[in-house]
C-alpha positions as CSV (number, residue, x, y, z in Angstrom):
1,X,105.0,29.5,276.0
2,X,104.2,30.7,279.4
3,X,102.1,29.9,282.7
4,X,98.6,30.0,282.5
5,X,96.6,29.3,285.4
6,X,97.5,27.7,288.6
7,X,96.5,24.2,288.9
8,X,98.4,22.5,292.1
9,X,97.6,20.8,295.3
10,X,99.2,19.4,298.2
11,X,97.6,16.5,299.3
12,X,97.0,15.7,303.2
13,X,96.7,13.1,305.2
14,X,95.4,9.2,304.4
15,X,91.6,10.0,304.0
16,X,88.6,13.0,303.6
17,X,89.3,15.1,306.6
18,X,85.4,16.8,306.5
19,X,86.2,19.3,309.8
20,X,88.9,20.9,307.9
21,X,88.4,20.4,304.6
22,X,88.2,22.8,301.6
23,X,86.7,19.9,299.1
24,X,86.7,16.6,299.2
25,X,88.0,14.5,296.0
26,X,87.3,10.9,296.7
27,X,88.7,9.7,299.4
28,X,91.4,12.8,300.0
29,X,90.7,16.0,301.5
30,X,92.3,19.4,300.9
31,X,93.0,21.0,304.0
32,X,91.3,24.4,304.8
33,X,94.5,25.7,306.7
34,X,96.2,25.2,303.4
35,X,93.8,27.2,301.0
36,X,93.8,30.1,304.0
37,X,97.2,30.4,304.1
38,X,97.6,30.6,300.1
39,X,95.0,33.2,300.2
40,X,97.0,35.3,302.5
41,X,99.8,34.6,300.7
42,X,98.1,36.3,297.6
43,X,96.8,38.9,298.8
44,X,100.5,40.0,300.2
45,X,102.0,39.6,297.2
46,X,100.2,39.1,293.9
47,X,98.9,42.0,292.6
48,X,95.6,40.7,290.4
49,X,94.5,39.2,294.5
50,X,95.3,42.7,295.7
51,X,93.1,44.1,293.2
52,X,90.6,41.4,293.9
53,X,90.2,43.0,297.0
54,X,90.1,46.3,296.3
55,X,86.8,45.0,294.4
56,X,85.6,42.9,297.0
57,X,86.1,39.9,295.1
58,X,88.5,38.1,297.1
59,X,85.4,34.7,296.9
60,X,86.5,34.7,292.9
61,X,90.4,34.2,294.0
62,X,89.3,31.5,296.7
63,X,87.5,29.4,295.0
64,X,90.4,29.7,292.1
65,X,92.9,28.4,294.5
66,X,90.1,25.6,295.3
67,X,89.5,24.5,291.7
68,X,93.6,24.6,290.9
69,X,93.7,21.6,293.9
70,X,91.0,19.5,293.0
71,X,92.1,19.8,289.5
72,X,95.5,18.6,290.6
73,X,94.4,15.9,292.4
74,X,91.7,14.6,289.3
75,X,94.9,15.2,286.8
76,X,97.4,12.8,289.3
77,X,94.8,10.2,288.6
78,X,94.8,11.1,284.9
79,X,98.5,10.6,284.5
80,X,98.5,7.7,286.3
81,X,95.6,5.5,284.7
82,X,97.2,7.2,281.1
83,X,100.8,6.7,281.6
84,X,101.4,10.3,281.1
85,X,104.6,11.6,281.1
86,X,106.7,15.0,281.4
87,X,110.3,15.9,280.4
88,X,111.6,18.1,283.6
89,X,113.5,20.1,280.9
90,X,110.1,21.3,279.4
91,X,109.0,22.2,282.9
92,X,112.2,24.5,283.5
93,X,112.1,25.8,280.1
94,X,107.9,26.9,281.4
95,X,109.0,28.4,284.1
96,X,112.0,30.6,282.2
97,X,109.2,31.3,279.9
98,X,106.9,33.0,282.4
99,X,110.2,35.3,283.7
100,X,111.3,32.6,286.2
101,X,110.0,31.7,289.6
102,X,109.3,34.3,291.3
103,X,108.0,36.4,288.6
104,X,106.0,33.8,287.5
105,X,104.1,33.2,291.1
106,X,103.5,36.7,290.9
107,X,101.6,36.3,287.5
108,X,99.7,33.7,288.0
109,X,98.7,33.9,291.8
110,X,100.1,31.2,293.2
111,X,103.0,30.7,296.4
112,X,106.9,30.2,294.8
113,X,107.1,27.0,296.4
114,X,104.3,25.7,294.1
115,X,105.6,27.2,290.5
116,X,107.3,23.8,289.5
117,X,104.0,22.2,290.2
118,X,101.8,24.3,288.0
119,X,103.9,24.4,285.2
120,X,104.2,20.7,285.3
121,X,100.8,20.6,285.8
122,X,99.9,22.6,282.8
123,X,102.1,20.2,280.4
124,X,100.4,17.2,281.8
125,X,96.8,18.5,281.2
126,X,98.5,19.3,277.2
127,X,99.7,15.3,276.8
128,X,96.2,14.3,278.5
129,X,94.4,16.3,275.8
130,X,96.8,15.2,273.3
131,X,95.9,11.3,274.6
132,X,92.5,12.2,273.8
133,X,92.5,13.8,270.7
134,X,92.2,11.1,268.5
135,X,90.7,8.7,270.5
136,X,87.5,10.1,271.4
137,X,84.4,9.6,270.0
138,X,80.8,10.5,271.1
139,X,77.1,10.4,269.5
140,X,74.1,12.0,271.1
141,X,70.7,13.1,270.8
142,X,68.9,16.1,272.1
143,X,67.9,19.6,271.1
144,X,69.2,23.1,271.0
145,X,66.7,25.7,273.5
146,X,67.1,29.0,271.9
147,X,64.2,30.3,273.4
148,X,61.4,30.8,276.4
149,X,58.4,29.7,277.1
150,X,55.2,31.8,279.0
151,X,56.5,32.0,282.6
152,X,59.8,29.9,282.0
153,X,63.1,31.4,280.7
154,X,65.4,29.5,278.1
155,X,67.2,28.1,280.7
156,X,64.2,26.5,282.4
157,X,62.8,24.9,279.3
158,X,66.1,23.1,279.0
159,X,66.8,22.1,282.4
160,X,62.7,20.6,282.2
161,X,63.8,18.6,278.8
162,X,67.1,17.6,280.6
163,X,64.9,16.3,283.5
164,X,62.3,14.3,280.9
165,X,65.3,13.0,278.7
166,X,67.0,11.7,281.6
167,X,64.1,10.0,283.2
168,X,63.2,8.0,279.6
169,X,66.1,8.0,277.5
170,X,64.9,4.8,275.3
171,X,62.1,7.8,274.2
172,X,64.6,10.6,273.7
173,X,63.3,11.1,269.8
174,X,59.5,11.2,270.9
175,X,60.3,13.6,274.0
176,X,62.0,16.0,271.8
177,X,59.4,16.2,269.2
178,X,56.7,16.1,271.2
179,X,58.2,19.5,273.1
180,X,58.1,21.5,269.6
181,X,62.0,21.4,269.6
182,X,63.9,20.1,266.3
183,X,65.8,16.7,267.0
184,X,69.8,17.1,266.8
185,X,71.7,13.9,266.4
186,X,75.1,13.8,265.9
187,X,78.1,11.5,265.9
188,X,81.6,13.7,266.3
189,X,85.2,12.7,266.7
190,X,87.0,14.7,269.5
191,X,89.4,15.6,266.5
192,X,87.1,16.8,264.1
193,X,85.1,18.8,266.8
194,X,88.9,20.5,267.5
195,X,88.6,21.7,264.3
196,X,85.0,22.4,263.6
197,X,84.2,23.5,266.8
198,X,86.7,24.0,269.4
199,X,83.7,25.2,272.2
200,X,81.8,21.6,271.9
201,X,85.3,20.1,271.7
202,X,85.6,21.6,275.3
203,X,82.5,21.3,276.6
204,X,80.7,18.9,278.8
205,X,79.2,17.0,275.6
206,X,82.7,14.9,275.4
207,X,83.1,14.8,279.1
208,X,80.4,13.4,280.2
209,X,80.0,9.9,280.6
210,X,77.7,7.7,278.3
211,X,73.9,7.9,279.3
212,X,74.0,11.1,281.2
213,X,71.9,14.2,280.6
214,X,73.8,17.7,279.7
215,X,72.4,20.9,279.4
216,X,74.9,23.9,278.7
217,X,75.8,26.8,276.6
218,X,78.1,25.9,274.0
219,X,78.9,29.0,272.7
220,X,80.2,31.9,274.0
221,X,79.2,34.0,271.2
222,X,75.9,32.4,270.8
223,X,72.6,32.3,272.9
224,X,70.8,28.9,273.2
225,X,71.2,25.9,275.3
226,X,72.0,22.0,274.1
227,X,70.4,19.3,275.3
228,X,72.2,16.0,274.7
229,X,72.0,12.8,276.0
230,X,75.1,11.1,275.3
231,X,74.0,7.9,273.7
232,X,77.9,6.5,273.0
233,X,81.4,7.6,274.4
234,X,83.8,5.3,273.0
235,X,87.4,6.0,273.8
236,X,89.5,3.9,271.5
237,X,92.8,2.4,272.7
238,X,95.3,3.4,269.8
239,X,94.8,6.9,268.6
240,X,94.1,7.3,264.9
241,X,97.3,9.5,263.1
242,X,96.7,13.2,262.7
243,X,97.3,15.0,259.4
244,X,100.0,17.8,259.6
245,X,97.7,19.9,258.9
246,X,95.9,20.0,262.1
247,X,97.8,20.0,264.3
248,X,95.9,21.8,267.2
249,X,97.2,24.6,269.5
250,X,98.4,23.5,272.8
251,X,96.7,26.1,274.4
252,X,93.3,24.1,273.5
253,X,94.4,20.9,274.3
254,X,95.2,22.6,277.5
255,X,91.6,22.6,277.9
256,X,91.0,19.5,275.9
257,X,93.2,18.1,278.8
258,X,90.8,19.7,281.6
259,X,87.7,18.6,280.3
260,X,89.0,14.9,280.3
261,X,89.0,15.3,284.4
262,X,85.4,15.4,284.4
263,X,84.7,11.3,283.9
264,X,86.9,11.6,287.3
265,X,85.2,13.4,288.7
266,X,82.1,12.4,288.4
267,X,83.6,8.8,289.6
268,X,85.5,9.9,292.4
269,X,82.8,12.5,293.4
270,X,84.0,16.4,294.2
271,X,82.4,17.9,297.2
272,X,83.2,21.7,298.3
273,X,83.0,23.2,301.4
274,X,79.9,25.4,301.0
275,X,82.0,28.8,302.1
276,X,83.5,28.2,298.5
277,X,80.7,27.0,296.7
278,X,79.2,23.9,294.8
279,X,80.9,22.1,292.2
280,X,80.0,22.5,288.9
281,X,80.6,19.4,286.7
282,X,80.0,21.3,283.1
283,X,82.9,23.7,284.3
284,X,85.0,21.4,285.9
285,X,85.0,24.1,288.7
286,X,83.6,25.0,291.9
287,X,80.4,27.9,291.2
288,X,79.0,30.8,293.6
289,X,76.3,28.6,294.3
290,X,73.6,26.5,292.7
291,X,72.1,29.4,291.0
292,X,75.7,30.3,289.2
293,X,76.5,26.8,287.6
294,X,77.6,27.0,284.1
295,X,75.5,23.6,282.9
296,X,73.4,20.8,284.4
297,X,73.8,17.0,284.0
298,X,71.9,13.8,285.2
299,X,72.4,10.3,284.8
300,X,69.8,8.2,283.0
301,X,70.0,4.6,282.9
302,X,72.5,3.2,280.6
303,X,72.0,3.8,276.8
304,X,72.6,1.0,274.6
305,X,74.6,2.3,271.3
């Protein structure tokens, strides 16, 4: 197993710091000074920032180095309210791995100092996902957009149905119909979406808290937006056991892991300094701008399952 992706942050200070702040995660700020210097540190000595540059796309390798703090800081909540723990061994054997320390910061774009971080990082977000996995259990209501209407692209439609859902969800069924779409309703255990279909698995549909709005792209490889209202989320407190035979790749409970930040975040609140962006809940990642977001959510009034 290797590294890979840089998810680390040194916090600063006792409280939000807004004159010098990067983002904002709750009550903690991460310091500007800090994300300049590791940007300057990068672009010295890690080649994929040095060929960032050369394309002029040194914004992409910022903002990187912003979503690796704020996901550090969501995850040290994580593994505290989860009990989440990491054998230092495991972390070592990571770091051997990836061709030791300093070949390893030169891989994956980050300063040596924070190597140890990242990789324990990256084992914490795998045990988070792994706390999930068969825990987890969501059922919503919506529609899939696969296409436009006169004067409105794909997108639009959705984000319009989002808007209507989110404003009466006791009418969801009606709403749905009534705007020509067929009604999707669906009840899905985190563990059977792993295996049925790792993109929803990973998506916003089981991060999102119970009563909001999403709209997103669940598939790569498929066009169309979902619209769900998540009617339950129930997280139970035992996990149910796992067959043998599906056991899941820890490189998607990696991400399993990731998108179990985003009920964090959205208590906590993420705010980016605008130089770097917006944050964009359905990625769990600061975007380019409003514009560039990867999804949309809103919060409706609570859903009775």
């Amino acid at each position: 197993m290797t590294l890979v992706t840089a998810l680390l942050l040194t916090a600063c200070g006792s409280g939000p710091d807004t004159a010098n702040a990067a983002a904002v995660v709750g009550d903690r700020t991460i310091a500007l000074d800090d994300v300049q210097t590791e940007i300057r540190w990068l672009l010295d000595n890690a080649p994929q920032a040095q060929e960032a540059q050369q394309q002029r796309k040194v914004d992409q390798i910022s903002r990187e180095i912003v979503r690796s703090r704020v996901v550090h800081e969501l995850l040290g909540v994580a593994e505290r309210r989860e009990g989440l723990r990491i054998d230092e061994a495991q972390v070592d054997a990571l770091i051997e791995g990836s061709g030791g320390l300093d070949a390893a910061a030169r891989s994956i774009a980050v300063e040596p100092s924070r190597v140890r971080t990242v990789a324990r990082d990256q084992l914490l977000l795998e045990e988070l996902g792994t706390a999930y996995q068969n825990r987890l259990t969501v059922r919503y209501v919506g529609a899939m957009i696969t296409g436009s209407d006169a004067g409105a692209t794909d997108s639009e439609v959705a984000q319009e149905l989002g808007r209507r859902i989110a404003a009466d969800p006791g009418d969801v069924e009606r709403i749905v119909r009534e705007s020509g779409h067929q009604l999707i309703e669906q009840r899905m255990t985190l563990s059977d979406a792993l295996t049925q279909d790792p993109e929803l698995a990973i998506s916003a549909v089981f991060g999102a808290e119970q009563g909001s709005v999403v709209v997103i792209q669940p598939s790569q490889q498929q066009v169309g937006w979902l619209v769900a209202l998540i009617e339950e989320r129930t997280v139970r407190q035992t996990a149910t056991e796992q067959p043998a035979e599906q056991q899941i790749d820890p490189r998607l409970l990696y991400w399993v892991g990731l998108r179990q930040l985003q009920p964090i975040a959205d208590e906590l609140g993420v705010e980016i300094n605008p130089r770097f962006g917006v944050w964009d809940s359905a990625a769990v990642a600061p975007a380019a701008s409003e514009d560039e977001v990867t999804g949309y959510q809103w919060e409706s009034r609570t859903v009775q399952p």
